[in-house]
Structures are given as structure tokens and as C-alpha cells.
C-alpha positions in Angstrom: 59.9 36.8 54.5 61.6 35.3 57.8 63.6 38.2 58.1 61.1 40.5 57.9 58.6 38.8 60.2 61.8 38.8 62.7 61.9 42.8 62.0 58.7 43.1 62.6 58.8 41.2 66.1 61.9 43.1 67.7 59.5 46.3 66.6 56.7 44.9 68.0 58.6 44.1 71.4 60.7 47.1 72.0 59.5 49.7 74.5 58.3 53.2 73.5 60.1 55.9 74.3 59.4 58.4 77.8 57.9 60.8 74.7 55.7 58.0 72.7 58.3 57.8 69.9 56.7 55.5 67.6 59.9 53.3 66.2 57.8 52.6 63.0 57.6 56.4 62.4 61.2 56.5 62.7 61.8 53.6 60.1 59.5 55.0 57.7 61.2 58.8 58.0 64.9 57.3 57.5 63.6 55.1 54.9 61.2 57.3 53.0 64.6 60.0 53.3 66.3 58.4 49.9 63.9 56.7 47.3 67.4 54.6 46.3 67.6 53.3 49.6 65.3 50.5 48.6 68.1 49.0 46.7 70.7 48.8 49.1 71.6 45.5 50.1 71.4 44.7 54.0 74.9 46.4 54.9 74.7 49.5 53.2 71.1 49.8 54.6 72.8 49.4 57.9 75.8 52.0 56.9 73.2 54.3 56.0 70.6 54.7 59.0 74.3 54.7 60.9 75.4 57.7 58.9 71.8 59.1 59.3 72.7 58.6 63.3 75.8 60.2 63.3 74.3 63.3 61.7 71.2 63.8 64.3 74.2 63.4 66.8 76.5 66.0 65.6 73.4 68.3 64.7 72.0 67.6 68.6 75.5 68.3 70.0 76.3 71.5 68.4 72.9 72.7 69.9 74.2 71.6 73.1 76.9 73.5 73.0 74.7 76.7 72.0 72.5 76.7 74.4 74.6 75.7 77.3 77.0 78.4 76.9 79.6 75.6 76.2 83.2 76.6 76.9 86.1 73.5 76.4 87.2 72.7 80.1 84.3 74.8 82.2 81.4 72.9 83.5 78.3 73.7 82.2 74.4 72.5 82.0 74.8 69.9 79.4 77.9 68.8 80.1 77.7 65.1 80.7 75.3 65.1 77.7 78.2 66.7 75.5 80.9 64.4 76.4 78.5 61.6 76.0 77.1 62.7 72.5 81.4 63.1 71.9 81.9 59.4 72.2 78.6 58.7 70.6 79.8 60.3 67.6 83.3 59.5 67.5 81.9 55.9 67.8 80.7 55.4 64.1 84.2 55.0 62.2 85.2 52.1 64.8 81.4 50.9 63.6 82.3 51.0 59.9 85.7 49.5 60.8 84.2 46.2 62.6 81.8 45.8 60.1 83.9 45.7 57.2 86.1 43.1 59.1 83.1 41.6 59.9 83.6 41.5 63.5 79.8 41.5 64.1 80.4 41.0 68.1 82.3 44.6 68.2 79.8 46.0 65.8 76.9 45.2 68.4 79.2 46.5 71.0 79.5 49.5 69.6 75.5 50.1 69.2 75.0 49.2 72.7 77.4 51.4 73.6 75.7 54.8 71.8 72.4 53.3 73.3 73.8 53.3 77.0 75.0 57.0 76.2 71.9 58.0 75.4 70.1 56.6 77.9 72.6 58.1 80.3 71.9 61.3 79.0 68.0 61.6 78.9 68.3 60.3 82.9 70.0 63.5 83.5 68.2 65.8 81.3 65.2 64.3 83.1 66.5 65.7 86.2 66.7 69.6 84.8 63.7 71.6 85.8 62.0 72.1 83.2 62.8 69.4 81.6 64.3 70.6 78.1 61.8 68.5 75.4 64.0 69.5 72.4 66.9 67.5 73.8 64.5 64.4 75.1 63.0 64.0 72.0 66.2 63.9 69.8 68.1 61.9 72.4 65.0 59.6 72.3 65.4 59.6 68.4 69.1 58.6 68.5 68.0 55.2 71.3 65.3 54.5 68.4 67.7 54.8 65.5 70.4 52.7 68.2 67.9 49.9 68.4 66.8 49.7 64.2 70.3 49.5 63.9 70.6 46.4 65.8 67.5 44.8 64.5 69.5 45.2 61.1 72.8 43.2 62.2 71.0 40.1 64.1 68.4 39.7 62.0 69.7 40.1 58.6 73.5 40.9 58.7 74.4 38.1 61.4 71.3 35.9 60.3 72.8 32.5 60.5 73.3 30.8 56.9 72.7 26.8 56.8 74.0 24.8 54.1 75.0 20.9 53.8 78.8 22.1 54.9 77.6 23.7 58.0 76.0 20.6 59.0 78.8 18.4 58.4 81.0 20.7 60.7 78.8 20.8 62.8 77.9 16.8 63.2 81.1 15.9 65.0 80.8 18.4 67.6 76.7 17.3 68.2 78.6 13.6 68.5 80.4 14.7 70.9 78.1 16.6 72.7 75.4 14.0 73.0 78.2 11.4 74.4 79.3 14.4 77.2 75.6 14.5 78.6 74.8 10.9 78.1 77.8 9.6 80.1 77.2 12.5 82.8 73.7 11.4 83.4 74.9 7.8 83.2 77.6 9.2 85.6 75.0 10.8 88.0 72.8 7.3 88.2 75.9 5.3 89.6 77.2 8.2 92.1 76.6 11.3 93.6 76.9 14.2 91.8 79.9 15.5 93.7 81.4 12.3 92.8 81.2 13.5 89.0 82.4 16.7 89.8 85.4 15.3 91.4 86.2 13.1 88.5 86.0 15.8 86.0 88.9 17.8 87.4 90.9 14.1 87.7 90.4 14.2 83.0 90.9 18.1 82.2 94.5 18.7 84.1 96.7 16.4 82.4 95.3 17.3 79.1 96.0 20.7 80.3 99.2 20.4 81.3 101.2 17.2 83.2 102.9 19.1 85.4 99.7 19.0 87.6 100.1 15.2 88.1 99.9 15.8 91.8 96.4 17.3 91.5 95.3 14.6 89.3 96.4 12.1 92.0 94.8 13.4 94.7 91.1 13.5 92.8 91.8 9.6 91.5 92.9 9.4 94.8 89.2 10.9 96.1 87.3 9.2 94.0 88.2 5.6 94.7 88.0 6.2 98.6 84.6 7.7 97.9 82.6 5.6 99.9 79.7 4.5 97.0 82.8 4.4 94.3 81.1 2.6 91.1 83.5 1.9 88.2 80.6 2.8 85.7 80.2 6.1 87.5 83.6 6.6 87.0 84.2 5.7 83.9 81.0 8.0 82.8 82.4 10.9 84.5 85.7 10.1 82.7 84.1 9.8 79.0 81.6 12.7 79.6 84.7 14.7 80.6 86.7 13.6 77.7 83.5 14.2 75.1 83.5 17.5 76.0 87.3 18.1 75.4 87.1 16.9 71.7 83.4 18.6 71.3 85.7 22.0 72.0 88.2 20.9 70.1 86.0 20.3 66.7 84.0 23.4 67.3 87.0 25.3 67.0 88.1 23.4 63.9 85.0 23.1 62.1 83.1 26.7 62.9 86.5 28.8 62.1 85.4 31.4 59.2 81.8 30.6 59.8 80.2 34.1 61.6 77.3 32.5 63.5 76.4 33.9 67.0 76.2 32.3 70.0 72.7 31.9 70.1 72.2 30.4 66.4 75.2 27.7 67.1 73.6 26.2 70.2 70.4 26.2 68.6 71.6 24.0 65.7 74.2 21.8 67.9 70.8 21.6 70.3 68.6 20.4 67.1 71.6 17.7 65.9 72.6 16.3 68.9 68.3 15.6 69.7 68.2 13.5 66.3 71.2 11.7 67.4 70.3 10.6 70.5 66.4 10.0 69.9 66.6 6.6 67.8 69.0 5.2 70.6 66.6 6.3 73.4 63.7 5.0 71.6 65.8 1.4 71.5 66.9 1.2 75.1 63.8 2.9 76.5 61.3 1.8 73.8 58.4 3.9 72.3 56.0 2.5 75.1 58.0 4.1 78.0 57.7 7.8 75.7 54.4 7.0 75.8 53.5 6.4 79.2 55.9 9.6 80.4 53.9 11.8 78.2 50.6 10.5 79.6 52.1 10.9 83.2 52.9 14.2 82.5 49.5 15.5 81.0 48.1 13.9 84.0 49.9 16.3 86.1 49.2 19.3 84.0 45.7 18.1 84.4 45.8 18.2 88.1 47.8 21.2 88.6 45.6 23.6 86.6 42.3 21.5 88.3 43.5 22.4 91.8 45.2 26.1 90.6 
């Protein structure tokens, strides 16, 4: 049911076509095509409207050809719309590759890049007086088809799959995480910001490599001539620095074979690292300080929608 209300959104939020193409129409006319297709799992569904694709592209470019009086190496009126309906097509067997290595990243790559030919193309049709409709509408179809395509990988192919071992991977890197930010803030309270800054370069090149020793001198050498040096400022820019290393480090240990996007990941490390941190603020700050900070803040709400 999730996936399908997440479907139903990206529907709802794409734009319509120059020529009103409804995308719904378009689902319904691949999907009502083959009564079988309602047994396909999520990536033969996603083979199939790409195969589906592919044809409307090789059907739309071999009327090109006709009705421009297409020669191989003389310009003609479709031309740029025949080279890019060329790489269009020839871009569905590196599509079928990627997604049987499961390279979903290269897979969306290659979507974007039929969607950015077609949109290339309708610019210039739209350009030709009179405009020629047959070629709009299918090169609209193709965009459509390039989009339900893309709804398929992210929100059912790529959807991000939580279990207990992805939440155990996942805690050291949120432990890490939440000391990085804690001990920059801490960091920022005792100095100045470009104090912090400083520091950071002082921790990440000699665990890069000690042949910079000289440039790790001279920020050590900055910050304790800085002229508001604190030694907890310091050693929070140091620590912060240092989290962040490891938090790199056990991401790339603990997510390797997992296929979660970019987007999904932070989410999750986001959601972990706020239970983490939240029963330690609620002992240092105490629940009456949460309190009075959310008060304060409805109190501004309240005045800046009064005086909007």
C-alpha cells in the first residue's frame, strides 16, 4: 500500500505534457496492453514498459527518417531528432545490463538520459513551422513512459528494505555521527568558527597521509596563536573531526551490499542519531528547558503571523 500511495504521488506531481498527455492514460494503455502483466514482479514490470519504450522509439524513428527524406551523412529536417532517438534507443541494453547488476544509480542515469533526449527534441520540433503534432505527441509519450519508468525503480525497485541487520550496521555510524555534530557545536561555543575550521584540516592530513606533517604544523601552529584559543574548543574540533573519520569509515564497512540510495540512508542515520542524542539532551538540558523553547517559539509564530 506504501508503494502504491508513493506511485500515486510522483503521478500526482509530475507536470503534463505541452499536448495534455495524461500520464494515467499512459499507465493504463501499457498496462491494460498484456492481461499477464499483472503478475510480473516489480522488475520485469520495469523491463517491460522499457521494452514497450524502446519500441515507440524505433517505430517514431523510422517515421523520421520517412518523412524527412533521411539520407546517412546529409543533413536533413529531423536530424537532431534522429540522432537523438539513435542514442535513445541504443540506450535500453546498457538499461537491462545495470539492472541486472543492480547498479540502480546507472539505471536512473540512463532514464534521465532518454528523458533529456526527448526533451531536446520536442524543443526543436517546437521550433518547425507548423509544428509537426505526430512527432510532439509521440516524443511527449516517450518523456511520459521515461518518467513511469523512474517512478518504478525509486519507489519499488530501489525502495529501501529495513530489517534488525540494517539497524545494527547502521548504529555505529549514527554514534559516530551524533559525537561529530555534538563536539562541533561544543567546538563553535568555545571559539570562532574559523577556529574549528582550522582545526579540522590540523586531524584529517595525517590520517591521510604523514608526509603532510608540515601542514599539520602550521594549523596546530594557527590554532594555539589564535588569539581566544580554548583547549575545549580545540579538543571539540579535534573529536568532531575524528567522529567523522570513523562514521566514514563504518559506513563503508557496514552498508557494503546493502543498495539504499542516498536519500533513504540519511534519512535513517538522521532518525538514529535523534534517538541517540535525545535522552542525553533531555539530562543536561532537562525537559523544562524543551519546554520553555517550544513555548518561546510558538510565541514567535504567534507574533509573526499577527503582524504578517
Amino acid at each position: 500500500m506504501q508503494g502504491l500511495i508513493c506511485w500515486l504521488q510522483k503521478i500526482r506531481s509530475t507536470p503534463y505534457a505541452p499536448n495534455k498527455i495524461s500520464i494515467l492514460h499512459i499507465v493504463f494503455q501499457v498496462l491494460n496492453a498484456n492481461p499477464e502483466i499483472a503478475r510480473l514482479d516489480f522488475p520485469s514490470l520495469f523491463k517491460f514498459v522499457l521494452n514497450y519504450q524502446a519500441q515507440n522509439i524505433s517505430d517514431t524513428l523510422k517515421q523520421f527518417k520517412l518523412s524527412g527524406g533521411y539520407t546517412p551523412g546529409v543533413e536533413s529536417q529531423y536530424s537532431l531528432c534522429i540522432e537523438l532517438y539513435g542514442w535513445a534507443f541504443d540506450n535500453r541494453d546498457s538499461t537491462l545490463r545495470y539492472l541486472a547488476a543492480k547498479d540502480y544509480n546507472s539505471v536512473s542515469t540512463m532514464i534521465g538520459g532518454t528523458l533529456e533526449d526527448m526533451f531536446t527534441c520536442t524543443d526543436d520540433l517546437s521550433t518547425m513551422k507548423p509544428v509537426p503534432q505526430f512527432f510532439m505527441t509521440e516524443s511527449n509519450l516517450i518523456k511520459e513512459l521515461s518518467k513511469i519508468l523512474a517512478v518504478i525503480l525509486e519507489c519499488f525497485i530501489k525502495a529501501l528494505k529495513i530489517d534488525l541487520d540494517f539497524w545494527k550496521s547502521l548504529f555505529p555510524v549514527a554514534l559516530a555521527h551524533t559525537i561529530g555534530h555534538v563536539e562541533a557545536i561544543v567546538s563553535m561555543s568555545k571559539v570562532v568558527v574559523s577556529f574549528t575550521h582550522t582545526s579540522s584540516k590540523a586531524v584529517r592530513q595525517p590520517l591521510a597521509s604523514l608526509s603532510q606533517a608540515s601542514s599539520w604544523a602550521r594549523c596546530a601552529l594557527a590554532a594555539v596563536t589564535e588569539l581566544n584559543f580554548s583547549m575545549i574548543g580545540f579538543m571539540g574540533a579535534m573529536i568532531s573531526n575524528l567522529a567523522f573519520v570513523f562514521r566514514n569509515i563504518f559506513s563503508k564497512k557496514g552498508m557494503k551490499g546493502k543498495s539504499v540510495s542516498v536519500m533513504n540512508y540519511y534519512a535513517c542515520l538522521s532518525m538514529m542519531t535523534l534517538l541517540i542524542v535525545t535522552p542525553f539532551a533531555n539530562y543536561v538540558e532537562g525537559p523544562q528547558m524543551w519546554v520553555d523553547g517550544w513555548q518561546n517559539d510558538v510565541s514567535k509564530s504567534d507574533q509573526t503571523l499577527s503582524s504578517g
